[in-house]
C-alpha positions as CSV (number, residue, x, y, z in Angstrom):
1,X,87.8,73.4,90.0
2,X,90.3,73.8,92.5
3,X,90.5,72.1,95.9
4,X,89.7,75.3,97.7
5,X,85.9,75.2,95.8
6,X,85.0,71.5,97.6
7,X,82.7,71.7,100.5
8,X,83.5,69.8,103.9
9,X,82.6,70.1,106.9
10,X,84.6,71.2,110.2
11,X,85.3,68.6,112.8
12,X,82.9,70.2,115.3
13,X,80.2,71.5,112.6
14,X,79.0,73.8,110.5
15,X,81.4,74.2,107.4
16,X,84.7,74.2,106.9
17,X,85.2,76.6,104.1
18,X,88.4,76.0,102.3
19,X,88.2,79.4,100.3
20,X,89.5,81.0,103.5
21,X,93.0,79.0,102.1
22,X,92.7,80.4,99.1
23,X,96.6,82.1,98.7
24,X,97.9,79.9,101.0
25,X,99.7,76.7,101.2
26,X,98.0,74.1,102.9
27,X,99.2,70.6,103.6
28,X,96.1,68.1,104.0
29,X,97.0,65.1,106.2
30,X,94.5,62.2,106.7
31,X,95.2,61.6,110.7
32,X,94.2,59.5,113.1
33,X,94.5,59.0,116.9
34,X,95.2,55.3,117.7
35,X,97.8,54.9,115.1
36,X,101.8,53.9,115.4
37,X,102.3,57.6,112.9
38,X,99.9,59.5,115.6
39,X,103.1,60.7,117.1
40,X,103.3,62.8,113.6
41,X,100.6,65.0,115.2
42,X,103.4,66.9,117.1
43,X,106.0,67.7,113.8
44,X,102.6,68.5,112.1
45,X,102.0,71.2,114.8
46,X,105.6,72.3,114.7
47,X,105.2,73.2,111.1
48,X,102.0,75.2,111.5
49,X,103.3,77.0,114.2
50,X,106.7,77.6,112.1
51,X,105.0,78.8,108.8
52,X,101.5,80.0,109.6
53,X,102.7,83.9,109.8
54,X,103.8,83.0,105.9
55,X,100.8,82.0,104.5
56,X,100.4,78.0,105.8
57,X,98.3,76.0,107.5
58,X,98.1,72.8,108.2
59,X,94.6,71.0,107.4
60,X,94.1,67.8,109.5
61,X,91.3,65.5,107.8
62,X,90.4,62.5,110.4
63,X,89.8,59.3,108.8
64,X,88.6,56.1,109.9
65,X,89.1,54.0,107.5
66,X,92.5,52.0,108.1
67,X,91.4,49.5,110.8
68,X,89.3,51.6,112.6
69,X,92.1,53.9,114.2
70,X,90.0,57.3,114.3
71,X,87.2,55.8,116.1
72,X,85.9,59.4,117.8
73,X,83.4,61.3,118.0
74,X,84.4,64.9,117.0
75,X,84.1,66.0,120.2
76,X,87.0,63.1,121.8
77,X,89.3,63.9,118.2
78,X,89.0,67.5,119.0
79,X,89.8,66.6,122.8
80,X,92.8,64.0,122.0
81,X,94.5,66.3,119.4
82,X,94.5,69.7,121.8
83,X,95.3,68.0,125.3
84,X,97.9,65.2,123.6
85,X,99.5,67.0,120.9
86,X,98.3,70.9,121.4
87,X,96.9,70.6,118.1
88,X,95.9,74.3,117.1
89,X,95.8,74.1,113.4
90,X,92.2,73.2,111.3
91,X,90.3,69.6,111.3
92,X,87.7,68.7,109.1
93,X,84.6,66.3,109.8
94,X,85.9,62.4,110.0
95,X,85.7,61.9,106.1
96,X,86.4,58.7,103.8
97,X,89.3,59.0,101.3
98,X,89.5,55.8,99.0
99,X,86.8,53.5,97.9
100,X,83.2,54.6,96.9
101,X,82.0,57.0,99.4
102,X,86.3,58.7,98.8
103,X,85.1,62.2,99.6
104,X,85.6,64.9,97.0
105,X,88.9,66.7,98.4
106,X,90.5,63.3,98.3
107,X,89.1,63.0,94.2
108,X,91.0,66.1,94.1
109,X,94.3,65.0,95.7
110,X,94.9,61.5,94.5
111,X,96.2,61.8,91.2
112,X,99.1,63.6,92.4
113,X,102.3,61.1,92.3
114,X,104.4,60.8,95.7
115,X,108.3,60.4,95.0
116,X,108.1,57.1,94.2
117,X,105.4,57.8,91.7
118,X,102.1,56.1,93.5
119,X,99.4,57.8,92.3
120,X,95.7,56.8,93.7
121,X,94.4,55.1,96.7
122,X,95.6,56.9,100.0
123,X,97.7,54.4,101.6
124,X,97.4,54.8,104.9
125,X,96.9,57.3,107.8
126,X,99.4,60.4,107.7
127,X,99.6,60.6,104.0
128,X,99.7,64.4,103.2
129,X,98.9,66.3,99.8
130,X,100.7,70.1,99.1
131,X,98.3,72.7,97.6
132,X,99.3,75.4,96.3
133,X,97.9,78.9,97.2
134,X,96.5,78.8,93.6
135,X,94.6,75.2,94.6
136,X,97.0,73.4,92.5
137,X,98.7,69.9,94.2
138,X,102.0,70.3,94.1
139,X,103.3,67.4,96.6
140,X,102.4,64.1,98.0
141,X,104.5,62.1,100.7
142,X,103.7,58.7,102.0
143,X,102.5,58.0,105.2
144,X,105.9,57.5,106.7
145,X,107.3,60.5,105.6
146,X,108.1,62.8,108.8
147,X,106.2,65.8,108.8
148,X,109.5,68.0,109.6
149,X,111.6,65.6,107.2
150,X,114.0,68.1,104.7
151,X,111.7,67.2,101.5
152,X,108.6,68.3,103.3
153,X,109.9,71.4,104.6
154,X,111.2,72.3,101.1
155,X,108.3,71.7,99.1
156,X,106.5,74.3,102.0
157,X,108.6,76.6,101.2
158,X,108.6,76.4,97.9
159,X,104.5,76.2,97.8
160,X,104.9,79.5,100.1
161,X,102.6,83.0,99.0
162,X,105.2,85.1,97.4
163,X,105.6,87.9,99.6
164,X,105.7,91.4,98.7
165,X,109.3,93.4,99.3
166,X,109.3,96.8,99.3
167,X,111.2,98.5,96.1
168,X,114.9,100.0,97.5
169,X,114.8,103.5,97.1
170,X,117.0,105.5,94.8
């Protein structure tokens, strides 16, 4: 199963079918809005607008689980992230990623290592997970680690769709 078969939902209902991200890269980020890393918001939207015409998107996944920093209803998320940050990339439904009720995308992302090798529990809010176009994790960066930040940026671009060239002509 590849992350692009779980089911969520979108942040203002209805699904959020991940199939549609099937062949693209997609960096999932657990975010929150009353957070010191909400600031992140803006190099996240930076990123979507500078790779979505190759096959990229950003997937925002609001979580309150790390001392209650994502305490809105969709509607005021949705609100916060378009007026604050001019968020224009996907959000999911506020979902759980660690302990018992860790939602199934998150089973699916947190075996992955980081750089340092942490594997497991999501840390904190801002962590983002790499997938593939294929489905496949390929990268994991710790909270802290800027969304525009050199290793980030690489690993995009190396997780990019290959794009077709045209053959030179003889």
């Amino acid at each position: 199963m590849s992350v692009f078969d779980v089911r969520i939902g979108s942040l203002l209902g209805g699904p959020a079918d991940l199939r549609q991200y099937q062949g693209m890269a997609v960096l999932v980020v657990n975010v929150a809005s009353k957070c010191g890393l909400t600031p992140q918001y803006e190099g996240l939207q930076r990123l979507q607008e500078r790779f979505a015409d190759r096959g990229f998107t950003v997937l925002g996944v609001p979580c309150d689980q790390f001392m209650g920093q994502e305490p809105g209803t969709p509607d005021e998320i949705s609100q916060f992230c378009s007026t604050t940050y001019g968020v224009t990339f996907p959000m999911t439904e506020k979902t759980d990623v660690n302990g018992e009720r860790r939602h199934p995308l998150y089973h699916a992302l947190v075996d992955t290592p980081d750089a340092g090798g942490h594997t497991g529990d999501v840390r904190w809010n801002f962590e983002k997970f790499l997938v593939a176009p294929d489905g496949t994790v390929k990268a994991r960066f710790d909270p802290g680690t800027e969304p525009e930040s050199d290793e980030v940026v690489a690993a995009i671009r190396r997780a990019l769709p290959a794009t077709e060239t045209p053959e030179a002509s003889a």
